[in-house]
LOLOPA-423530 format. One line per 5 residues: number of its first residue (from 1); their letters; for each residue x, y, z of N, C-alpha, C. Coordinates in pm, whole numbers. Layout:
residues N
NUM) a) X Y Z X Y Z X Y Z | ...
END
This chain:
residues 354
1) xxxxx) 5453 10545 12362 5315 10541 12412 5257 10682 12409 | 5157 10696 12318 5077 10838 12361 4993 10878 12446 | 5023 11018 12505 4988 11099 12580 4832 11113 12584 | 4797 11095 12457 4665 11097 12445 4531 10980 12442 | 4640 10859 12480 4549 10733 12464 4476 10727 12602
6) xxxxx) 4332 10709 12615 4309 10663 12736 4343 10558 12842 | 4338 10563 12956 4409 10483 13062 4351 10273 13004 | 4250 10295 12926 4189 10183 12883 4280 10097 12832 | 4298 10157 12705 4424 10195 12567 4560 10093 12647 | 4569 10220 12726 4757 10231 12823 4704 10076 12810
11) xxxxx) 4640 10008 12951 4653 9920 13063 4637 9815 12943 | 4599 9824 12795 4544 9689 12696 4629 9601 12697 | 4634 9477 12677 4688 9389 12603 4661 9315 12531 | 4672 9348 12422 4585 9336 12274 4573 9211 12226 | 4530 9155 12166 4489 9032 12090 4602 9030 11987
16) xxxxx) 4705 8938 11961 4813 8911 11881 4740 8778 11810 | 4711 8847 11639 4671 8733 11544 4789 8671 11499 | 4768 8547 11395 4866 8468 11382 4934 8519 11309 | 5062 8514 11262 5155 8515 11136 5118 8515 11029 | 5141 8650 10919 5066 8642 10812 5204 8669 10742
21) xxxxx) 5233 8557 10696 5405 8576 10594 5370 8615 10488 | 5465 8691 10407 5437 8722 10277 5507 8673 10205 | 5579 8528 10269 5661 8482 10154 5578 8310 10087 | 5590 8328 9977 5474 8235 9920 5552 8084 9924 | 5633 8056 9981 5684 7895 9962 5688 7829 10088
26) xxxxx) 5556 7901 10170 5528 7820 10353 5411 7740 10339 | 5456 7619 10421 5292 7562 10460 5273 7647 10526 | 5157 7703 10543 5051 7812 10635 4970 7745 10705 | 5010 7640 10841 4905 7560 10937 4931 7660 11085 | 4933 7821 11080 4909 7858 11238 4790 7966 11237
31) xxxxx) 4711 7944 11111 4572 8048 11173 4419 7988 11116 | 4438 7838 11089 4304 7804 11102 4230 7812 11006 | 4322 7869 10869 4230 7924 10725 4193 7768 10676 | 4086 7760 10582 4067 7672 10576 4146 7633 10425 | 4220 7511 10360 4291 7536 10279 4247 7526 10117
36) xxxxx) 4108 7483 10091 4057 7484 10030 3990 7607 9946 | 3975 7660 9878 3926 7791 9812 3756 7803 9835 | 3741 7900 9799 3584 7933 9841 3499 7852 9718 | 3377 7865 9764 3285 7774 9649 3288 7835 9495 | 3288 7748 9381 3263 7811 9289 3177 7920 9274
41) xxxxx) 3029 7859 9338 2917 7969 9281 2973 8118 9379 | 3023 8104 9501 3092 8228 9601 3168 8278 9430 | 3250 8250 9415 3387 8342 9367 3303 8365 9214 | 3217 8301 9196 3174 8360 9027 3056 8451 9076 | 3039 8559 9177 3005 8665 9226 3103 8795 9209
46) xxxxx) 3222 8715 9184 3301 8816 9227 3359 8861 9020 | 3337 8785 8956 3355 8774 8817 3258 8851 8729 | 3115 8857 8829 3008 8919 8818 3002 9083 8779 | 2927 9175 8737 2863 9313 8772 2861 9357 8918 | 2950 9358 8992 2924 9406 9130 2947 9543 9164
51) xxxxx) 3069 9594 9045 3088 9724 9091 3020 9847 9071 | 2885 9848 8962 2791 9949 8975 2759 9998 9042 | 2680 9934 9154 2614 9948 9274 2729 10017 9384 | 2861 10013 9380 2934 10059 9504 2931 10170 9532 | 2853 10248 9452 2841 10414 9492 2735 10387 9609
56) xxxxx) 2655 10302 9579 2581 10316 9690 2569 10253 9874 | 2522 10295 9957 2562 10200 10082 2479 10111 10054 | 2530 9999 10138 2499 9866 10157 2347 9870 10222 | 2266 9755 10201 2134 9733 10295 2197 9714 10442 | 2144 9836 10481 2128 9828 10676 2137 9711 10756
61) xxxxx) 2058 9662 10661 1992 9550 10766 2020 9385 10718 | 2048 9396 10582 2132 9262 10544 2045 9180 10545 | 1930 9216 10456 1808 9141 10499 1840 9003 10363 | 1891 9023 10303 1887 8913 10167 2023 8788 10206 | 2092 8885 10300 2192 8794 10357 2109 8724 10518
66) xxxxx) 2040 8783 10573 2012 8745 10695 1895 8578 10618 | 1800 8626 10552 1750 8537 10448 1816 8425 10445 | 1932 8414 10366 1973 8315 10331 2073 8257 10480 | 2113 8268 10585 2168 8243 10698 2052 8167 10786 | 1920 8222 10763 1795 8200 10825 1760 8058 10766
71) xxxxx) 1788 8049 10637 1733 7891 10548 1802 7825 10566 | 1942 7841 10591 2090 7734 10625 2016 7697 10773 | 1979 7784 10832 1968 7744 10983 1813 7686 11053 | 1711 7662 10925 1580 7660 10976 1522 7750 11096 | 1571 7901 11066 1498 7985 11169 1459 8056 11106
76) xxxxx) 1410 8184 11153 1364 8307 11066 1454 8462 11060 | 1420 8484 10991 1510 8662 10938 1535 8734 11126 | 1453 8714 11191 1425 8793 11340 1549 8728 11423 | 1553 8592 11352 1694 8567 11434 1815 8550 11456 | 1801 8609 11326 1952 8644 11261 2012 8798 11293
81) xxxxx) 2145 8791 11294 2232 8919 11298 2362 8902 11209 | 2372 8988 11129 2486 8957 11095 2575 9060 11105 | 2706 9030 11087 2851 9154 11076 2969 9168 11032 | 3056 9179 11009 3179 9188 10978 3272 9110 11043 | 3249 9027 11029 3339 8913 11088 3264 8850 11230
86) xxxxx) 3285 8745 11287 3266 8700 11377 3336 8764 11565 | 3424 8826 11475 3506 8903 11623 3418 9037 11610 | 3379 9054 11534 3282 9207 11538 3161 9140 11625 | 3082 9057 11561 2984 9028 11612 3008 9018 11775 | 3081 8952 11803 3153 8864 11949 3146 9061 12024
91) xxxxx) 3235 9142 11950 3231 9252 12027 3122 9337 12061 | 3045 9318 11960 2891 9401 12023 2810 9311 12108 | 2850 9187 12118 2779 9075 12228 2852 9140 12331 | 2943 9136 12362 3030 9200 12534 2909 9320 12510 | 2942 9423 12459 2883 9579 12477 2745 9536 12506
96) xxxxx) 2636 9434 12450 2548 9413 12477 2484 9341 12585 | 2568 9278 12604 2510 9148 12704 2567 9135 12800 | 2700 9162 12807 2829 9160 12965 2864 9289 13024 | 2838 9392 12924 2918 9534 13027 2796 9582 13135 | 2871 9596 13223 2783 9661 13330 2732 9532 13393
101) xxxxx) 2740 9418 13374 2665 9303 13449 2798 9242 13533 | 2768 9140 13635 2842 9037 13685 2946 8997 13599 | 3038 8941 13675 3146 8869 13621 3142 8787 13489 | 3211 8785 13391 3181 8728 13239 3234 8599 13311 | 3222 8455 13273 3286 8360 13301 3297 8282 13155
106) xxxxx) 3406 8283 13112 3477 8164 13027 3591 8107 13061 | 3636 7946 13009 3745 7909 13016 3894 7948 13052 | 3981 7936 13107 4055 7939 13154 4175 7946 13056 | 4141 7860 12924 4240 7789 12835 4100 7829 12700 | 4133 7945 12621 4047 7954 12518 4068 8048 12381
111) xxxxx) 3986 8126 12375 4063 8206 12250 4068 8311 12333 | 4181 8386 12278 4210 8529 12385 4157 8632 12371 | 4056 8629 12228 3990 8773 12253 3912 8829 12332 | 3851 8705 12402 3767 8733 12526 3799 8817 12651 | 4008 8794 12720 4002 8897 12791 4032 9022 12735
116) xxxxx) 4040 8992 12633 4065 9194 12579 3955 9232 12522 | 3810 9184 12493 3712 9233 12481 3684 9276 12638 | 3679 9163 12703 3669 9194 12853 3703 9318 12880 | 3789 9317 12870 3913 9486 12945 3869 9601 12829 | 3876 9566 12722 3826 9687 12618 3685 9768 12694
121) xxxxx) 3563 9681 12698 3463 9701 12767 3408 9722 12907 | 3482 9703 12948 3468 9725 13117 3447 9616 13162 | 3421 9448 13141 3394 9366 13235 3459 9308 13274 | 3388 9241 13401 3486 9200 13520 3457 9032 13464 | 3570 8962 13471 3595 8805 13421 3590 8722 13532
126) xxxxx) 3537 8595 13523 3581 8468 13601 3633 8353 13554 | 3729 8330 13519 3799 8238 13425 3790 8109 13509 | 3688 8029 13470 3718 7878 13482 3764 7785 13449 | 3863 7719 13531 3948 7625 13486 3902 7479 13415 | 4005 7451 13302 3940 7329 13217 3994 7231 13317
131) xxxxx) 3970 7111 13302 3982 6989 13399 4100 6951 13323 | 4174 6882 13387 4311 6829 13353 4358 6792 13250 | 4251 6714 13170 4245 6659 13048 4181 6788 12946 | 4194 6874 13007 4149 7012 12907 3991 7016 12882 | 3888 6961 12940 3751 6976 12907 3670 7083 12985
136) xxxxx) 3596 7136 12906 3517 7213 12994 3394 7144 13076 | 3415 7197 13201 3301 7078 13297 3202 7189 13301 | 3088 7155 13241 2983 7250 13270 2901 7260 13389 | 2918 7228 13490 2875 7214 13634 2967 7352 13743 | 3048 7397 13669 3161 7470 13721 3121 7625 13668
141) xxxxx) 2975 7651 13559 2939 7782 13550 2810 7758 13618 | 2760 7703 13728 2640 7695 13744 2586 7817 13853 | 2740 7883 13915 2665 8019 13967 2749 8121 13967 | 2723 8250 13940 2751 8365 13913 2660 8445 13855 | 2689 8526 13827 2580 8665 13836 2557 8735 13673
146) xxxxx) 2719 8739 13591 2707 8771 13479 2677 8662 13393 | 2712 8711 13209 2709 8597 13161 2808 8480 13135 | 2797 8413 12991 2884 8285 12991 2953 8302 12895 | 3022 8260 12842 3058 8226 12679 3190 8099 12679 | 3137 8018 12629 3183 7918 12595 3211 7878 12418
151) xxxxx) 3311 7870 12348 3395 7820 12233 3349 7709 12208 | 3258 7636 12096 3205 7509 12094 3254 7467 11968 | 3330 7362 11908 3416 7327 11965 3552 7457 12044 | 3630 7430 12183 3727 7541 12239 3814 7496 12156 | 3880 7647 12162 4019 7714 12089 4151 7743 12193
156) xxxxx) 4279 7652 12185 4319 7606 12081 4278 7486 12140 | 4219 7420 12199 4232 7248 12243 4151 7170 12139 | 4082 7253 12072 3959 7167 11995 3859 7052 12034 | 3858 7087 12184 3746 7004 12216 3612 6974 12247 | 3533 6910 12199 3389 6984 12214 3274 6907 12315
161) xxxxx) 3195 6995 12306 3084 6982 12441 2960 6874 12343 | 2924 6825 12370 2823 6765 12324 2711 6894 12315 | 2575 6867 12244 2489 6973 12286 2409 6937 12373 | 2376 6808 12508 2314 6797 12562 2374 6904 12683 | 2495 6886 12703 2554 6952 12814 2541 7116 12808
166) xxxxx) 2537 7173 12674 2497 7288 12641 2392 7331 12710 | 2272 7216 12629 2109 7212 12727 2112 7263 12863 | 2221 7135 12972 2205 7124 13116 2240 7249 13117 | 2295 7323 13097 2368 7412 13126 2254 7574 13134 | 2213 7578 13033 2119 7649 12993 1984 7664 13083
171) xxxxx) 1944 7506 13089 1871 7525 13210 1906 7514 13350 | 2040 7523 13374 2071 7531 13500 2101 7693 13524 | 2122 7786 13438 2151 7943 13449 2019 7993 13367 | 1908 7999 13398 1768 8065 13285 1777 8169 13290 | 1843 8306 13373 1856 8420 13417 1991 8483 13367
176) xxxxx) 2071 8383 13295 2204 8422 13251 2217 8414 13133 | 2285 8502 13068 2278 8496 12927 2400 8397 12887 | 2372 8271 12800 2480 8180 12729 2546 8234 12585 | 2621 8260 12519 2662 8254 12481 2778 8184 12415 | 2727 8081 12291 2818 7986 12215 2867 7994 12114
181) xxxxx) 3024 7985 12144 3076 8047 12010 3136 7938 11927 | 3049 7915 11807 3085 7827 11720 3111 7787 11596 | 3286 7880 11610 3384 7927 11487 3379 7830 11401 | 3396 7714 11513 3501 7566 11400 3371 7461 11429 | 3233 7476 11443 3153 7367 11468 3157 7272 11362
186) xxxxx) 3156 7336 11264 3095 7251 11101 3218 7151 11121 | 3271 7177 11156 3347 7003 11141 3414 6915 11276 | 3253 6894 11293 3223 6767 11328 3164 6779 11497 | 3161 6888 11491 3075 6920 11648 2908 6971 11612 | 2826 6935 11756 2683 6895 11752 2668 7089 11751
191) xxxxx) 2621 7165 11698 2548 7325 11690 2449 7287 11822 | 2473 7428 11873 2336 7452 11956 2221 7524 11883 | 2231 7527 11732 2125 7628 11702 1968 7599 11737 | 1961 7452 11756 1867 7392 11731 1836 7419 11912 | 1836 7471 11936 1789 7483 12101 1755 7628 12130
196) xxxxx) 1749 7694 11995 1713 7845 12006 1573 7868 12034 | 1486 7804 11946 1318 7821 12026 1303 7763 12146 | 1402 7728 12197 1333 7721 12332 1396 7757 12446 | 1507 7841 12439 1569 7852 12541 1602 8036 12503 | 1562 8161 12576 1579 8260 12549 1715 8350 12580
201) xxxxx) 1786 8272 12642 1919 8308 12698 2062 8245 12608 | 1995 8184 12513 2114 8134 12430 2147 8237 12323 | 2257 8263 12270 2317 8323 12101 2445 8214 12065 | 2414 8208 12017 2512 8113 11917 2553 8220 11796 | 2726 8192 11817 2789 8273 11728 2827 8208 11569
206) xxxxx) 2879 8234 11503 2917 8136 11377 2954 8250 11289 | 3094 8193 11174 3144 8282 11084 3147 8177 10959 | 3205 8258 10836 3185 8237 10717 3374 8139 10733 | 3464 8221 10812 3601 8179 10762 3660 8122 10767 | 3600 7995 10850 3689 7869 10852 3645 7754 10756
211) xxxxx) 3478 7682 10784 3428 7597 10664 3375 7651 10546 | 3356 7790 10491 3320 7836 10420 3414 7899 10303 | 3543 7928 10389 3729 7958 10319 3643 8101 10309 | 3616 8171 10401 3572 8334 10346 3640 8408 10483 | 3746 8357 10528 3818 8459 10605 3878 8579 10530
216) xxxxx) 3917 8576 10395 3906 8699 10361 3825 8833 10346 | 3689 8720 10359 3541 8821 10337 3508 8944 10437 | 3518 8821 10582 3479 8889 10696 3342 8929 10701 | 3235 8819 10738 3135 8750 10729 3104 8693 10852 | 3066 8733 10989 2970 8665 11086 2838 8696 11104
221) xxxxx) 2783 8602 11165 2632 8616 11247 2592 8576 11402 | 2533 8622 11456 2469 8543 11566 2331 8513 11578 | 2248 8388 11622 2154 8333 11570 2092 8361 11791 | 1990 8379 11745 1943 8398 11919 1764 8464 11897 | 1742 8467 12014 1548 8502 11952 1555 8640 11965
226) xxxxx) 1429 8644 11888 1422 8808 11875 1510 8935 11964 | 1446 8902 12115 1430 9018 12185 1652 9013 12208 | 1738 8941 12166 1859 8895 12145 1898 8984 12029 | 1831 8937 11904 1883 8996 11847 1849 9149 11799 | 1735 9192 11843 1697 9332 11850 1815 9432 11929
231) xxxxx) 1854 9345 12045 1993 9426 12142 2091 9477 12060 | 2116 9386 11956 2239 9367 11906 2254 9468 11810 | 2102 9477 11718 2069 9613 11645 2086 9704 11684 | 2056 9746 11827 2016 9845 11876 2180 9902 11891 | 2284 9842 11975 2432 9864 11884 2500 9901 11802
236) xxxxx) 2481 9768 11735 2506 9811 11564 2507 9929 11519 | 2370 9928 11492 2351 10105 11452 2353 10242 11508 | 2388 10193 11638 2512 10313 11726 2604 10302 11713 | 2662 10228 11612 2822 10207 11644 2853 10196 11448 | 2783 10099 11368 2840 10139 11246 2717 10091 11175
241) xxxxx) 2616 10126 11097 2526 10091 11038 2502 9996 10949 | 2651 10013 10878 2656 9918 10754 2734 9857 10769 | 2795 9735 10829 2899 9668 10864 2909 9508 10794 | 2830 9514 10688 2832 9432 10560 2838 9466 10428 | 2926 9498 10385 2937 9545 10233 2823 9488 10123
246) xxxxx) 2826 9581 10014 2761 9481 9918 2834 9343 9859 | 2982 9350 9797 3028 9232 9746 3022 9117 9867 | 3054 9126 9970 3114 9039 10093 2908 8957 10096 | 2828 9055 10113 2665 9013 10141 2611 8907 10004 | 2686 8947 9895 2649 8825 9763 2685 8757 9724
251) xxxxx) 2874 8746 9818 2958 8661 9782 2924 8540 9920 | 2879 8607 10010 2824 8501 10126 2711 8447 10140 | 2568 8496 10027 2477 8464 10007 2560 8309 9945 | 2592 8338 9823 2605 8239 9777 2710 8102 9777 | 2791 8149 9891 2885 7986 9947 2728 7980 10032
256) xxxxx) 2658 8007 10146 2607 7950 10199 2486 7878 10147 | 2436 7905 10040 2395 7818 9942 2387 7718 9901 | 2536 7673 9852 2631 7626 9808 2687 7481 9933 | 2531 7416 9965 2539 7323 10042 2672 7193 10018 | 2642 7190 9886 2736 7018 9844 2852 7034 9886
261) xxxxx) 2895 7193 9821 3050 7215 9776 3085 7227 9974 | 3032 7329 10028 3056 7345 10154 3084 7144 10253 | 3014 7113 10203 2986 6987 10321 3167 6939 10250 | 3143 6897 10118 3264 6794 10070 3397 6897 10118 | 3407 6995 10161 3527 7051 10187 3537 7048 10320
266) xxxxx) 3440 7052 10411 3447 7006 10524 3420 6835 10601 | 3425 6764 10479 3445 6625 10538 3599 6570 10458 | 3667 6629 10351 3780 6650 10322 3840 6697 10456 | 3859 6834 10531 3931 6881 10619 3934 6773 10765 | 3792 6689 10771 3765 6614 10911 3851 6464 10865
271) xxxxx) 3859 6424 10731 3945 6317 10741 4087 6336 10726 | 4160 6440 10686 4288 6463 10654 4325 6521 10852 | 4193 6572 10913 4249 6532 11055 4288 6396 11094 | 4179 6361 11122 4199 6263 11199 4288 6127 11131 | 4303 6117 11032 4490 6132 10940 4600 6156 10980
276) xxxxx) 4549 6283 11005 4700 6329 11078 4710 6316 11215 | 4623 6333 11301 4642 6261 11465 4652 6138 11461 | 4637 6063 11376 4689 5904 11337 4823 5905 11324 | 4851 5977 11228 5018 5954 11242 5127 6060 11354 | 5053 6135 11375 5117 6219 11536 5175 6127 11663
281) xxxxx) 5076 6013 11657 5018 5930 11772 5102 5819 11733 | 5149 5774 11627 5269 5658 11581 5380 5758 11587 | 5419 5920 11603 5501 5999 11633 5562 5964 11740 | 5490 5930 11864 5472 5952 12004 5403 6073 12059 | 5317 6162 11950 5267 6277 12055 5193 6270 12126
286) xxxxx) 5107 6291 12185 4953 6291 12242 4857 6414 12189 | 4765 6351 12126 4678 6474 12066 4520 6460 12104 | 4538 6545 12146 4353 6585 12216 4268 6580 12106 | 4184 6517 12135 4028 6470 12048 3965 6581 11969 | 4001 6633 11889 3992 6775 11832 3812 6739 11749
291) xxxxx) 3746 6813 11759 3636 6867 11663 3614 6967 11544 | 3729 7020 11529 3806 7177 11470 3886 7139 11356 | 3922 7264 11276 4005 7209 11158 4154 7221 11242 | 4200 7177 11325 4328 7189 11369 4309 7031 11467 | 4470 7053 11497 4505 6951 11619 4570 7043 11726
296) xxxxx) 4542 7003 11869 4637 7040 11935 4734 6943 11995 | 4883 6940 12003 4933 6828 12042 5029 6850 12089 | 5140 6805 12170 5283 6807 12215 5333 6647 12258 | 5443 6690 12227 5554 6574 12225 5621 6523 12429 | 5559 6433 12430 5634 6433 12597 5778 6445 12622
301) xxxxx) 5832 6454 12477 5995 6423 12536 6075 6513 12475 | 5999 6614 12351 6035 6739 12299 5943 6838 12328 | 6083 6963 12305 6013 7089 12393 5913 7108 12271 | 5798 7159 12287 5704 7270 12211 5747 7386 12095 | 5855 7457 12168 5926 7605 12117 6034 7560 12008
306) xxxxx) 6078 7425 12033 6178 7371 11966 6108 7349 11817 | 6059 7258 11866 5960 7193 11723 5911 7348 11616 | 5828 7407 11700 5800 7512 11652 5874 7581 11579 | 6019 7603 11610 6121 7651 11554 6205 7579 11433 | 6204 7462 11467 6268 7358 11366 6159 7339 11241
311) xxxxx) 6034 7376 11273 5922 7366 11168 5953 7467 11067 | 5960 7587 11156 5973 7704 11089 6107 7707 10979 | 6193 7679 11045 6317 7656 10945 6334 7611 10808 | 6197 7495 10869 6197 7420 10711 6055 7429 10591 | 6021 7583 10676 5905 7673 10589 5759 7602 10627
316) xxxxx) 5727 7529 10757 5630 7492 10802 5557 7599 10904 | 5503 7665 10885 5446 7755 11038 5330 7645 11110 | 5331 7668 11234 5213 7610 11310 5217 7750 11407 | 5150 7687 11513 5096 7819 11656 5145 7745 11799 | 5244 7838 11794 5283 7790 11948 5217 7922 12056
321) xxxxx) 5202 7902 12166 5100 7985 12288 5182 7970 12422 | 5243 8062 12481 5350 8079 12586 5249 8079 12697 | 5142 8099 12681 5013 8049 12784 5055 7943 12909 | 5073 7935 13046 5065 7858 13124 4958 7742 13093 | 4999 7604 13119 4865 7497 13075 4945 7474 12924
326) xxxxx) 4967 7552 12817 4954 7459 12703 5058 7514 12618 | 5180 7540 12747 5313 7649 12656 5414 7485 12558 | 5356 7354 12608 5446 7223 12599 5340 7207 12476 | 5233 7277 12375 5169 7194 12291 5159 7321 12187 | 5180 7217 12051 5166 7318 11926 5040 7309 11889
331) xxxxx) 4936 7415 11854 4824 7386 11741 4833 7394 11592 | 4873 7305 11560 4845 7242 11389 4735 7286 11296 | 4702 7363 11219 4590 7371 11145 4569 7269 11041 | 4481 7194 10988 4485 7103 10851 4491 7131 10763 | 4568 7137 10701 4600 7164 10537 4549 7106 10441
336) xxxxx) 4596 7077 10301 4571 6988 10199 4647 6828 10260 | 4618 6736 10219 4701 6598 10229 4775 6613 10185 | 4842 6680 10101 4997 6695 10074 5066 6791 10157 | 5008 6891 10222 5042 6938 10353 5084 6881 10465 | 4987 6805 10476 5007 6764 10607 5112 6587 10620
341) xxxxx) 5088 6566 10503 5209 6498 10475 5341 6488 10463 | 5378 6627 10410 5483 6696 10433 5545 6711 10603 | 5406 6788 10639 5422 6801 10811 5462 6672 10847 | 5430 6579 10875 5416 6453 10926 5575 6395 10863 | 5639 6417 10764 5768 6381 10756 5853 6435 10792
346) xxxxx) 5833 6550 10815 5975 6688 10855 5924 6621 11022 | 5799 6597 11061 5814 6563 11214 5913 6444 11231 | 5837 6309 11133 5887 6210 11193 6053 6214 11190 | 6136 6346 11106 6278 6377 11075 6303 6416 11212 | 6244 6521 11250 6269 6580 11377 6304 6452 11477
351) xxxx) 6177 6389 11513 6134 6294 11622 6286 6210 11619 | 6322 6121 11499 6413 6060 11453 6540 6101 11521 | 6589 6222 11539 6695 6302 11517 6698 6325 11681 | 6623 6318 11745 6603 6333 11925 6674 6188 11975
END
């Protein structure tokens, strides 16, 4: 540990991403990539003339990318932000909207970058608990002082809020800033975008790398009204100016474009789910009502760590979480149908063998 790290640094406990093997003969179901390749017209950007231009910096302001994010979303250029991934974006939302205010309140059971943005930034958390059955009850942020942020569909449970409850919610805190983060919406959960003209306390987050297959890109935005996303500028360009490359801004212009190809890969990923929680459920597991390209599930009569391990053996990764609440359940990502077919026989071997 160095001498020279601040007491911030010392006290961290960092965000641990998933397993990135470098050996090429694994199913890869523990980080959510989506398994499908990026859109044609995306990757014949990359086949393109791109490298002339790299002497020069990128547009500031990402206005040809904010453009095309703005037409996907029926809003305008003012309400767009975009950045380098969706965890970038997520981090200049804390610096903007939570430090120095009241208690942040999210879930109890969610994605973890939240308390180490928390602690990175100075804010103070109120972690509310999901209800038994793992849902978030939105009646349970209706008072406190800071803001919100809620995972739409949440991570790892995959379960999602309707957007009316979003609404109640919104107008039950008008003085609090909401924040919805919605990594894994595109398949098959309701967006709050559509509640942006009228509600000034909402941002809705969204990335390129799960229905779009551009987690390599590192490609987010947040969609919120002006005086929202002006904050976020005002950041930004205290902190890194250009935080969209040129290739990543023309290679994401054009998957988001790229309406057909995008939808058929994300109604491919929503039936090879709910596929596979079909046959989990003739397993004996129990699997939560997922909205997300994953399942979360556990076995009542096998351990979690086991499975996990016996998967691994036989070159399957999934995501196990030593988390109190959900240390008894693996999250599954969806693969190809021959993936998850595979999965589904090395289980029913396992299950068999108990």
């Amino acid at each position: 540990m160095s001498r020279f790290w601040s007491d911030i640094v010392r006290d961290l406990s960092p965000y641990v991403p998933g397993e990135q093997p470098s050996s090429a003969n694994l199913i890869k179901l523990n980080t959510n990539e989506n398994p499908y390749p990026p859109s044609p017209e995306a990757l014949a950007v990359l086949g393109g003339d791109v490298g002339a231009t790299l002497r020069l910096y990128p547009d500031p302001e990402s206005v040809a990318l904010k453009d095309a994010v703005a037409q996907t979303h029926g809003l305008d250029r003012s309400n767009v932000f975009v950045g380098n991934g969706s965890d970038e974006v997520l981090a200049l939302a804390f610096m903007t909207f939570f430090a120095g205010k009241g208690a942040l309140q999210f879930p109890d059971i969610t994605y973890s970058f939240y308390p180490v943005y928390s602690r990175l930034f100075g804010v103070a958390i109120d972690r509310v608990p999901l209800t038994d059955d793992f849902r978030v009850e939105v009646d349970s942020y209706g008072t406190g002082t800071g803001g919100i942020i809620l995972p739409n569909p949440n991570a790892p449970t995959g379960i999602a809020l309707p957007r009316d409850e979003i609404e109640r919610l919104l107008k039950a805190v008008p003085d609090r800033l909401l924040l919805v983060d919605e990594a894994y919406v595109d398949f098959g959960c309701e967006s709050a975008v559509e509640l942006i003209p009228r509600y000034e306390n909402l941002l809705v987050v969204q990335t390129l790398s799960k229905s779009h297959s551009l987690a390599g890109l590192r490609v987010g935005f947040a969609l919120g009204q002006p005086e929202l996303i002006a904050g976020l500028d005002r950041v930004k360009n205290s902190f890194n100016s250009y935080p969209v490359d040129r290739i990543a801004e023309r290679v994401a212009i054009a998957a988001l474009l790229d309406e057909a190809y995008f939808r058929t890969c994300c109604d491919k990923i929503v039936a090879t789910r709910e596929w596979t929680a079909a046959q989990l459920s003739e397993l004996g597991f129990e699997v939560l009502p997922s909205r997300a390209n994953f399942i979360f599930a556990h076995h009542p009569a096998i351990s979690a760590i086991r499975l996990f391990e016996q998967l691994r053996e036989r070159n399957i990764l999934v995501r196990h979480f030593e988390q109190k609440r959900i240390d008894r359940h693996l999250r599954i990502t969806i693969g190809t149908d021959a993936e998850m077919q595979q999965l589904t026989a090395v289980l029913s071997e396992l299950v068999g063998e108990r």
